[in-house]
C-alpha positions as CSV (number, residue, x, y, z in Angstrom):
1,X,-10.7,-5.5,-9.7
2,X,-11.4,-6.0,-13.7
3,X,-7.8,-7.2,-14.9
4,X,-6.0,-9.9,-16.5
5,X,-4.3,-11.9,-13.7
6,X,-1.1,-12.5,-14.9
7,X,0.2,-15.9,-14.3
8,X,2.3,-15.7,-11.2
9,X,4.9,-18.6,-11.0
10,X,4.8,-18.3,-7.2
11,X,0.7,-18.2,-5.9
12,X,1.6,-17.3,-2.7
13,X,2.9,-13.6,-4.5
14,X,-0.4,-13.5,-6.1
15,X,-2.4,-13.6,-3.5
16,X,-0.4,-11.2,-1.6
17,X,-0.5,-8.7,-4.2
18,X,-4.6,-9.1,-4.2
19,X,-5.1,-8.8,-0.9
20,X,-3.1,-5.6,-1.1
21,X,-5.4,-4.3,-3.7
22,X,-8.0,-5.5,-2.2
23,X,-7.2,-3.8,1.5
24,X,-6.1,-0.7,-0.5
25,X,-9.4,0.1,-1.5
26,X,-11.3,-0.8,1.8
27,X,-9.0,1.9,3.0
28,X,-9.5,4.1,0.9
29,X,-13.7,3.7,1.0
30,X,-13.2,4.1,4.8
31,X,-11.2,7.3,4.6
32,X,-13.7,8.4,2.5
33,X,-16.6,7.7,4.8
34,X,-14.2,8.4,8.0
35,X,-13.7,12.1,6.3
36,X,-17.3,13.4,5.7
37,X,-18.4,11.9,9.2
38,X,-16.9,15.0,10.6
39,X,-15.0,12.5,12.3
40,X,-11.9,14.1,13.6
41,X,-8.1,12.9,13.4
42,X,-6.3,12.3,17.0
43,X,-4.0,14.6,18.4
44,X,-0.2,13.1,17.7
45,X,3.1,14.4,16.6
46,X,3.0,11.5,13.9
47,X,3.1,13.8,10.2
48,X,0.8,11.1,8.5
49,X,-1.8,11.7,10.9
50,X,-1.6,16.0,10.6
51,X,-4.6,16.0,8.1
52,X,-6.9,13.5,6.0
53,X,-5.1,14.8,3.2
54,X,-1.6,13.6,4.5
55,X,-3.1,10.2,6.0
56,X,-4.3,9.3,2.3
57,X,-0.9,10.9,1.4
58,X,0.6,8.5,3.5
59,X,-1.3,5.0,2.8
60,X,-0.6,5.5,-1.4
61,X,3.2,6.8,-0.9
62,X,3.4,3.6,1.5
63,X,2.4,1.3,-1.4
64,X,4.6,2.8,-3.6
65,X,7.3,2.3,-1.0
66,X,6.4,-1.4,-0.6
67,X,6.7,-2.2,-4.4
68,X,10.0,0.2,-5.1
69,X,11.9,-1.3,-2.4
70,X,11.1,-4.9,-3.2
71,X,11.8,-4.3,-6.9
72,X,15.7,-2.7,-5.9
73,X,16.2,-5.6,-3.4
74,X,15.2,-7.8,-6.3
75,X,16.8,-6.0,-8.6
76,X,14.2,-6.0,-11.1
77,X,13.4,-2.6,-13.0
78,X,11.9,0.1,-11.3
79,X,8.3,0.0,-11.8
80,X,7.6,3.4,-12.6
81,X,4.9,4.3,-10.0
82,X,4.3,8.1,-10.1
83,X,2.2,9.8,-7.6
84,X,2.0,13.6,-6.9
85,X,4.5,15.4,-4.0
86,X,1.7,17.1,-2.5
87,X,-1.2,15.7,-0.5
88,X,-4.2,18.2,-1.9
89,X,-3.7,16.5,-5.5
90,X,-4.5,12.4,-3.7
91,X,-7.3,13.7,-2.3
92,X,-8.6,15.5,-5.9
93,X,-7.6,12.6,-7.7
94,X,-7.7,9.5,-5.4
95,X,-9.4,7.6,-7.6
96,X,-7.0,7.6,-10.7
97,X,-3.9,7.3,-8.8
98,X,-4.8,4.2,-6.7
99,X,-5.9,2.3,-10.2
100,X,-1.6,3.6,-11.0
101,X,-0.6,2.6,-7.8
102,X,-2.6,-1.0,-8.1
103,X,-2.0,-1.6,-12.0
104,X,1.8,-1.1,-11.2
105,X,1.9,-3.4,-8.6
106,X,0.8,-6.8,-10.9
107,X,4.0,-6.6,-13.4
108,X,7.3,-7.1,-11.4
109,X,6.8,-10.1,-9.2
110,X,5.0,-12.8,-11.7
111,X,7.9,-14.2,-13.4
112,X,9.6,-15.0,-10.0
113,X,10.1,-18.1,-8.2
114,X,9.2,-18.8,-5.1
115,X,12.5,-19.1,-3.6
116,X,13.4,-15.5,-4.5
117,X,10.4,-14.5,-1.8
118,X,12.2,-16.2,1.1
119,X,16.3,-15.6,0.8
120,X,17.8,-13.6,1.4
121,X,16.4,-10.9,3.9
122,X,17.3,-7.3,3.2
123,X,17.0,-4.4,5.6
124,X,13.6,-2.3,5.7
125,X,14.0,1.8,5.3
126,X,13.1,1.3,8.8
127,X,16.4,-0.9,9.3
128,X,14.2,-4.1,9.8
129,X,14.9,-6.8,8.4
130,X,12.4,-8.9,5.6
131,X,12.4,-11.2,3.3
132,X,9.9,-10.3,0.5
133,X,7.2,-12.7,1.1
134,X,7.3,-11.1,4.8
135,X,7.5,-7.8,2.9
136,X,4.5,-8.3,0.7
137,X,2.8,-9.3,4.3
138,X,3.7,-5.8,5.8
139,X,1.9,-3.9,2.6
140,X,-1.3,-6.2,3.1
141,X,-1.4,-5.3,6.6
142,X,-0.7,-1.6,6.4
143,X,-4.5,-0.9,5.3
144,X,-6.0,-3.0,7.6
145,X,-4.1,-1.2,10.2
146,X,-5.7,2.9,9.3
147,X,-8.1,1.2,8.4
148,X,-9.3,-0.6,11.6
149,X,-7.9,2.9,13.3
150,X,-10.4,5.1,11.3
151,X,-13.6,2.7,11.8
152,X,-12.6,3.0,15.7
153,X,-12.7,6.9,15.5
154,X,-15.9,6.8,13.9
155,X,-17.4,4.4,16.2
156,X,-16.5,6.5,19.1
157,X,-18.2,9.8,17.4
């Protein structure tokens, strides 16, 4: 991570938005090492899981979810995180769209205070309900999850 940190008003945002970077990547090195293992995906129903392609697919369109829905609930601008529609062009190009994904994720929230995180909560796409800070929480932890799945699989190879 080489960038300015901007000066968030509430630190607990900050770190929340590094750890998500931070567990990001992990992931990301994992599915890397996960894929050329030879290690193979379990059997499920579950689309994310159909290919390595679409689990990468799945983990970047998932932190573009996180930011885009806590932006509208916010109602702060959209922040303008593009990724590709189709799961062959993550995998070419992983790289350069997780610095997009990342970068885009350090502008919207910095100016906030902290009480904006906590009230009110607002229904998940998943008709849960959040508050932000809790949110933010659910992106950190949405790595670590595939991620502690894939070093299982490859542990059991």
């Amino acid at each position: 991570m080489n960038r300015d940190l901007p000066n968030f008003q509430y630190r607990g945002a900050r770190a929340l938005v590094i750890l998500h970077e931070r567990y990001l990547r992990e992931f990301v090195e994992v599915w890397r090492r996960a894929r050329v293992t030879g290690v193979k995906l379990p059997q499920t129903d579950d689309p994310s899981y159909q290919s390595w392609d679409t689990l990468l697919k799945h983990l970047i369109r998932a932190a573009r979810g996180y930011m885009v829905w806590t932006c509208e609930k916010l109602e702060l601008p959209d922040p303008q995180i593009d990724i590709p529609t189709e799961p062959e062009d993550f995998a070419a190009d992983v790289d350069r769209i997780l610095e997009h994904v990342l970068d885009k994720w350090w502008r919207p929230l910095a100016s906030l205070p902290e009480e904006r995180f906590f009230q009110p909560v607002f229904k998940s796409r998943w008709e849960v309900e959040y508050c932000i800070d809790a949110m933010l929480e659910h992106a950190v932890v949405h790595p670590l999850r595939h991620t502690l799945q894939l070093e299982e699989l490859m542990a059991t190879k």
